[in-house]
Residue frames as a rotation matrix with the C-alpha (Angstrom) as fourth column:
UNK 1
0.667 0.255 0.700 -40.80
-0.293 0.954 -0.069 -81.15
-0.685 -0.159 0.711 -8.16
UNK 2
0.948 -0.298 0.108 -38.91
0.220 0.376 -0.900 -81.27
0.228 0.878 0.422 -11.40
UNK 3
0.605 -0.432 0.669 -36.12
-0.584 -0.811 0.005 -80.38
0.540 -0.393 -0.744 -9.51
UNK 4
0.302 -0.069 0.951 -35.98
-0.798 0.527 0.292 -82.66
-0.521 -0.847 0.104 -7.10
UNK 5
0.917 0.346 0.199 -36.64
-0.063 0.617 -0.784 -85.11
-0.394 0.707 0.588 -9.76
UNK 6
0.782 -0.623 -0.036 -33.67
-0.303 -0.329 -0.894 -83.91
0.545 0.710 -0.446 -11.32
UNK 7
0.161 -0.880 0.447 -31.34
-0.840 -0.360 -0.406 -84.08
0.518 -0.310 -0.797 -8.64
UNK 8
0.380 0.292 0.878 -32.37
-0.803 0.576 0.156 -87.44
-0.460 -0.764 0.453 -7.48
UNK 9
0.980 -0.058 0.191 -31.77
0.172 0.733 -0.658 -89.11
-0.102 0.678 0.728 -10.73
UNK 10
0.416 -0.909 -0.029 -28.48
-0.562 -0.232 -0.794 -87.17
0.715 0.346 -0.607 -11.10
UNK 11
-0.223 -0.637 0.738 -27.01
-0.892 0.438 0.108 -88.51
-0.392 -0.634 -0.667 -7.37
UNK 12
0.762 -0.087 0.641 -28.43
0.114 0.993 -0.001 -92.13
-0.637 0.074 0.767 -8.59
UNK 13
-0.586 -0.770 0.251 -26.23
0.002 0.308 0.951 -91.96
-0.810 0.558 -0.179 -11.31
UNK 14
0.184 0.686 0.704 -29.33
0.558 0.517 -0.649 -92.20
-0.809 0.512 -0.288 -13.81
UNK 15
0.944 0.322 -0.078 -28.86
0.089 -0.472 -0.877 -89.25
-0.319 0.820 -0.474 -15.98
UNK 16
0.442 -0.814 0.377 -25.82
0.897 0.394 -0.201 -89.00
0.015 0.427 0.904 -18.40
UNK 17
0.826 -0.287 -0.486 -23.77
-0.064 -0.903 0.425 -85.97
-0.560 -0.320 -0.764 -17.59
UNK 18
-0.190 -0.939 0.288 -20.61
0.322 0.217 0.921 -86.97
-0.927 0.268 0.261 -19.59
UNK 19
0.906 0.412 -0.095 -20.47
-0.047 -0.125 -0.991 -85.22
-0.420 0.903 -0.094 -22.62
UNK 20
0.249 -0.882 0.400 -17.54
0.870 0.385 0.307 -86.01
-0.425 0.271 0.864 -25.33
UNK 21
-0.324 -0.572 -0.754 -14.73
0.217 -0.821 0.529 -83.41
-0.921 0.007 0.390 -25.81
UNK 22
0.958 0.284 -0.046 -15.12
0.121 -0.541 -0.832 -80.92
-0.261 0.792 -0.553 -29.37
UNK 23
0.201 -0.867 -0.457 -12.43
0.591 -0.265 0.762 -80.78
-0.781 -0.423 0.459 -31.55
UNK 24
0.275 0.117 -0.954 -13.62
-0.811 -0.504 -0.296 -78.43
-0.516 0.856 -0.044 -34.99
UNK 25
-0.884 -0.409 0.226 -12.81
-0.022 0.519 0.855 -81.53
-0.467 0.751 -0.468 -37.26
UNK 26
-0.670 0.448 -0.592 -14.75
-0.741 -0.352 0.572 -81.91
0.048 0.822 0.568 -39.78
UNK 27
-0.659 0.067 -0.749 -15.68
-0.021 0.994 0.108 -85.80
0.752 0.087 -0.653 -38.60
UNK 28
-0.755 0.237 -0.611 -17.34
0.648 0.409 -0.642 -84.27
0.098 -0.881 -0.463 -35.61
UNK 29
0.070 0.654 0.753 -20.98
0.647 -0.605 0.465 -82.90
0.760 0.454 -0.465 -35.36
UNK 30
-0.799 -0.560 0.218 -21.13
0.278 -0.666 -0.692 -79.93
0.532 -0.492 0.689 -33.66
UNK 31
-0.092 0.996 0.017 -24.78
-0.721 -0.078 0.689 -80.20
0.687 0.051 0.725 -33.30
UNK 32
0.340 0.107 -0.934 -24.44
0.452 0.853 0.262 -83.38
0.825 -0.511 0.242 -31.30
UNK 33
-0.874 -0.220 -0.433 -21.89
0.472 -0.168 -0.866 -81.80
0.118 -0.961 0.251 -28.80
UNK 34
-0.810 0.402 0.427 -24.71
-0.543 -0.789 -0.287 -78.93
0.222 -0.465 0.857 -28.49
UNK 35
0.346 0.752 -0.560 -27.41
-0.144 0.633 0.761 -81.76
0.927 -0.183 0.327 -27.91
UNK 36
0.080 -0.396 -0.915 -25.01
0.807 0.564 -0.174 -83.58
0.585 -0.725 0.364 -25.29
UNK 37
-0.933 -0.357 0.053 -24.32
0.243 -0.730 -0.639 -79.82
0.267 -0.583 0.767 -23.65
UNK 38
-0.040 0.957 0.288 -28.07
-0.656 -0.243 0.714 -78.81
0.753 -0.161 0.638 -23.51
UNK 39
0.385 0.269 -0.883 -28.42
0.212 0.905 0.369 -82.42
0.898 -0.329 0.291 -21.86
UNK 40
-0.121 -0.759 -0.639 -25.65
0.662 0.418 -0.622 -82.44
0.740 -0.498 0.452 -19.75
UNK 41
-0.872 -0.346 0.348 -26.33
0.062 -0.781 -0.622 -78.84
0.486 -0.520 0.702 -18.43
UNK 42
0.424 0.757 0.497 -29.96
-0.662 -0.115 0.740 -79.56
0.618 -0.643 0.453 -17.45
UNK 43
0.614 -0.007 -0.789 -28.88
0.516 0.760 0.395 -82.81
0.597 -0.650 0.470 -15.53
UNK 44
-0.366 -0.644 -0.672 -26.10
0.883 -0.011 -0.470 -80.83
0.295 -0.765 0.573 -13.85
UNK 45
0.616 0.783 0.086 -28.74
0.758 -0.619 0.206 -77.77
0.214 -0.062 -0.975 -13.56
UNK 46
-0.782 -0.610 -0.128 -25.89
0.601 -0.792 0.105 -75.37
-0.165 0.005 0.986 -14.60
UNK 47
0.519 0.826 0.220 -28.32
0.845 -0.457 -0.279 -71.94
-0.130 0.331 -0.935 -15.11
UNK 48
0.403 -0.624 -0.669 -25.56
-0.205 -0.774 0.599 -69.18
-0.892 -0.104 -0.440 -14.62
UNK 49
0.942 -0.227 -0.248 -24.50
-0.276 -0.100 -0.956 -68.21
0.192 0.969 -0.156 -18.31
UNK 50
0.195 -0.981 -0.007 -20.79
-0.942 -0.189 0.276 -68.17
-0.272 -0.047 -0.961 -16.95
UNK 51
0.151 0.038 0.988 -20.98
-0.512 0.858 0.045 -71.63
-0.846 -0.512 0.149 -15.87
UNK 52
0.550 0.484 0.680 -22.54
0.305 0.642 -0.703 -73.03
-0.777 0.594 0.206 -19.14
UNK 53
0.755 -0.628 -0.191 -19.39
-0.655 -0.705 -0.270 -70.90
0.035 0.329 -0.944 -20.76
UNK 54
-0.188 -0.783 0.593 -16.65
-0.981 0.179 -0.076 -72.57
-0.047 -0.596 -0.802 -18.69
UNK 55
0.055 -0.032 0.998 -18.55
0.026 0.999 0.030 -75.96
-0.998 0.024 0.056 -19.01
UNK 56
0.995 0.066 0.076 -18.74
0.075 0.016 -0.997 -75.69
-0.067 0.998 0.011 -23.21
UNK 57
0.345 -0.904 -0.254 -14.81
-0.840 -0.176 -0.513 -74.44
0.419 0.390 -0.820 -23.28
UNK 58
0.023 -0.450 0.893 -13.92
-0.863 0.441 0.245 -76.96
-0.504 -0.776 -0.379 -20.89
UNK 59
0.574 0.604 0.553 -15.37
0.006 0.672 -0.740 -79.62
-0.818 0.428 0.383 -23.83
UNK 60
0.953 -0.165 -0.254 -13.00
-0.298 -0.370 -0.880 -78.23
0.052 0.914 -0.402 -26.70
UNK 61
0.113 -0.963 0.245 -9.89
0.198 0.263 0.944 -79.61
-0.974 -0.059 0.221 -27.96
UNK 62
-0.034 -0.574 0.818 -7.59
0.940 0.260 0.222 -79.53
-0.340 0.777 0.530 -30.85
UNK 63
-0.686 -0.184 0.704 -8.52
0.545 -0.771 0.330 -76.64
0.482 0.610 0.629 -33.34
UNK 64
0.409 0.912 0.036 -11.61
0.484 -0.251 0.838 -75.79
0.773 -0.325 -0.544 -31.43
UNK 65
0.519 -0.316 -0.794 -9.47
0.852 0.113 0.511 -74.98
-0.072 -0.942 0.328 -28.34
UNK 66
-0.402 -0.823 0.402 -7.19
0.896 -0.263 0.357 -73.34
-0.188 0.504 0.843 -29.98
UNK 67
-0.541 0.329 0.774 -9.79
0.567 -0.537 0.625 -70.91
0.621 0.777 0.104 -31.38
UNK 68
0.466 0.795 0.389 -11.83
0.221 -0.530 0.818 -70.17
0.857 -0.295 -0.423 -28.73
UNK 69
0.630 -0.180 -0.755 -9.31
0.728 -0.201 0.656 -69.73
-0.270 -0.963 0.004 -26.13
UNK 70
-0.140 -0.548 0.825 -7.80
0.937 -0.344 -0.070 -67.29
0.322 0.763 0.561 -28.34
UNK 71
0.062 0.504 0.862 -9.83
0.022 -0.864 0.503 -64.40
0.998 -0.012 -0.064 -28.05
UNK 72
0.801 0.481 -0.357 -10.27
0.392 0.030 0.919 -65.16
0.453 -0.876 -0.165 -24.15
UNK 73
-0.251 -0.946 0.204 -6.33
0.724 -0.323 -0.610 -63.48
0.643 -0.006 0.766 -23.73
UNK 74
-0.853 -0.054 0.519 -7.21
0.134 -0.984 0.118 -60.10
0.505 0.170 0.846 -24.37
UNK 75
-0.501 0.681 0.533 -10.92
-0.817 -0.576 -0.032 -60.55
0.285 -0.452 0.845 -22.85
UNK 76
-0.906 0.351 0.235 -12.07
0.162 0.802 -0.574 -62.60
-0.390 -0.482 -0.784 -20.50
UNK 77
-0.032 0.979 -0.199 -15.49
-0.312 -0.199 -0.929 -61.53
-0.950 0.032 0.312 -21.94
UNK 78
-0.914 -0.117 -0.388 -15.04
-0.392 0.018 0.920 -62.45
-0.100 0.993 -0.063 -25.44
UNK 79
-0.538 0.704 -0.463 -18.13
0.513 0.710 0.483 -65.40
0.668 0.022 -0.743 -24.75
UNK 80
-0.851 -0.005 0.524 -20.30
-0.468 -0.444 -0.764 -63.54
0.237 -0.896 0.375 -22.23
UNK 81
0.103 0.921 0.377 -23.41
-0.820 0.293 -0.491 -65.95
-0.563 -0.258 0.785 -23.08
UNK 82
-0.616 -0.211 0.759 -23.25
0.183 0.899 0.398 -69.64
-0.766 0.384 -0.516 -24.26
UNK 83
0.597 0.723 0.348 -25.45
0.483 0.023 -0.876 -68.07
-0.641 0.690 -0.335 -26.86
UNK 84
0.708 -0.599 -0.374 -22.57
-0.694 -0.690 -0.208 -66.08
-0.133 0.406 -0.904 -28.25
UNK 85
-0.087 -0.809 0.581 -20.47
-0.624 0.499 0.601 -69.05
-0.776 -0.310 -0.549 -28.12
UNK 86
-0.191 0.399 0.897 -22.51
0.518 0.817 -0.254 -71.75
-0.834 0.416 -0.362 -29.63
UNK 87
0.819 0.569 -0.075 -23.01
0.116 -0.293 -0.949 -69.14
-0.562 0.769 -0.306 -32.51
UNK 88
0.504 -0.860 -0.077 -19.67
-0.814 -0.503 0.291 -68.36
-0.289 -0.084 -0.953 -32.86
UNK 89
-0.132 -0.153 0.979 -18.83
-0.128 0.982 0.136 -72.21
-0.983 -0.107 -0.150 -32.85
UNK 90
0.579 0.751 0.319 -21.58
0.285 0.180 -0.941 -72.50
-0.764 0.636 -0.109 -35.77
UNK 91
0.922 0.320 -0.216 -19.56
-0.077 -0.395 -0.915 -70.17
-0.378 0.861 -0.340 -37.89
UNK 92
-0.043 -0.999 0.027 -16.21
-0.929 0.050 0.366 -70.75
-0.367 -0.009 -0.930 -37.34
UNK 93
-0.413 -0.484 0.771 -17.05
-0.550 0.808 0.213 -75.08
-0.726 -0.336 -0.600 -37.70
UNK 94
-0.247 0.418 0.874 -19.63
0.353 0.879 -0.321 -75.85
-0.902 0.229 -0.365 -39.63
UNK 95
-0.713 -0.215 0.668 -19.92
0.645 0.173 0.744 -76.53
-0.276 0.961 0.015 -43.36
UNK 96
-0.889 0.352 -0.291 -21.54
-0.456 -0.629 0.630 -74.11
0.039 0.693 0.720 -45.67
UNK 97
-0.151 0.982 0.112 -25.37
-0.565 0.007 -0.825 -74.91
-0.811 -0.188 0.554 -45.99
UNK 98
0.621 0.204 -0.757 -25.06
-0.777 0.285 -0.561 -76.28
0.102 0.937 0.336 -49.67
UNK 99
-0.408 -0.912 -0.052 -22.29
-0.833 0.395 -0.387 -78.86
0.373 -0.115 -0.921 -48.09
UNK 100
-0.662 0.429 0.615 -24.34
-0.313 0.588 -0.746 -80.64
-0.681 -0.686 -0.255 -46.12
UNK 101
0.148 0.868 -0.473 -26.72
-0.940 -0.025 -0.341 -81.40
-0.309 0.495 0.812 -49.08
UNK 102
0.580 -0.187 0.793 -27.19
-0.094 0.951 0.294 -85.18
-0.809 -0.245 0.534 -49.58
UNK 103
-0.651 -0.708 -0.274 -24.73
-0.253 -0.137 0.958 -86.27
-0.716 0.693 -0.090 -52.64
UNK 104
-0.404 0.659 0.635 -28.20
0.877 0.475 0.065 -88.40
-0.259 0.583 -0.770 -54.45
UNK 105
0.542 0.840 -0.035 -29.84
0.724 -0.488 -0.487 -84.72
-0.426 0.239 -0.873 -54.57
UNK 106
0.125 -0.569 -0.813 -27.02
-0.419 -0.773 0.477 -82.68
-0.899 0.281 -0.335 -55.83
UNK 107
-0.774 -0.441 0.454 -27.12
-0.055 0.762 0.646 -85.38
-0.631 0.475 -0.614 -58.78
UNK 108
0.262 0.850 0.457 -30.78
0.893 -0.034 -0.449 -84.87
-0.366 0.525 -0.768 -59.55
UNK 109
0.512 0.076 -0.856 -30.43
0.178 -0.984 0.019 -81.67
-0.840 -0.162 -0.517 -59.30
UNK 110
-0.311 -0.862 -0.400 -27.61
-0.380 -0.273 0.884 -81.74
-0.871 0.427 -0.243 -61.81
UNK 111
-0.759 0.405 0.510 -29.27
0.619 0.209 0.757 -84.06
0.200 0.890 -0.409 -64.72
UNK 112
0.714 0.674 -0.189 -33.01
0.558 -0.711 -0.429 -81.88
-0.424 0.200 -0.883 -64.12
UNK 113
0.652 0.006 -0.759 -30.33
-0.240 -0.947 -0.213 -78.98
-0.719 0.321 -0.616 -65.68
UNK 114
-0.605 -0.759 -0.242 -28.77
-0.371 0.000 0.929 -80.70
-0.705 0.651 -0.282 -68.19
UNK 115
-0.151 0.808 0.570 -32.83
0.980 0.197 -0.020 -82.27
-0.128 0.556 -0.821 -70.07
């Protein structure tokens, strides 16, 4: 049923499938694209790992491109599971853990060790 469901809304047009392109800047979350991919691939009920590969590169520009179509030269396997990608993505794009901290709590944080 959830199938159907699926594919009914997709031919109406109902479910967004468009997901915007990745380019490693720093301005762009990489988390979102992997929200909008997750989305996009149930609505277009990609299930083959390749697929969900080939649709995730297909999303990358600029440095991102650049990077991940690197490796794919020498081996077409470099990504064999959008889980190997999307990790791969993770470490190559996004900010250190202690970056992302808010700027108001690195401030407490800083007078609590100077009392």
């Amino acid at each position: 049923m959830q199938n159907h469901t699926l594919t009914t809304l997709a031919n109406r047009g109902g479910i967004k499938t468009d997901v915007k392109e990745y380019d490693g800047s720093e301005a762009k979350s990489l988390l979102k694209c992997f929200c909008e991919m997750d989305q996009a691939k149930i609505a277009r009920q990609y299930t083959d790992e390749r697929i969900q590969v080939s649709f995730m590169m297909s999303k990358l520009t600029g440095r991102a491109y650049s990077w991940a179509y690197g490796p794919l030269l020498p081996d077409p396997n470099s990504f064999p599971t959008i889980a190997i990608l999307n990790e791969k993505l993770r470490l190559t794009f996004e900010p250190p853990q202690n970056e992302l901290e808010p700027a108001w709590n690195s401030s407490v944080s800083t007078k609590a060790k100077t009392r």
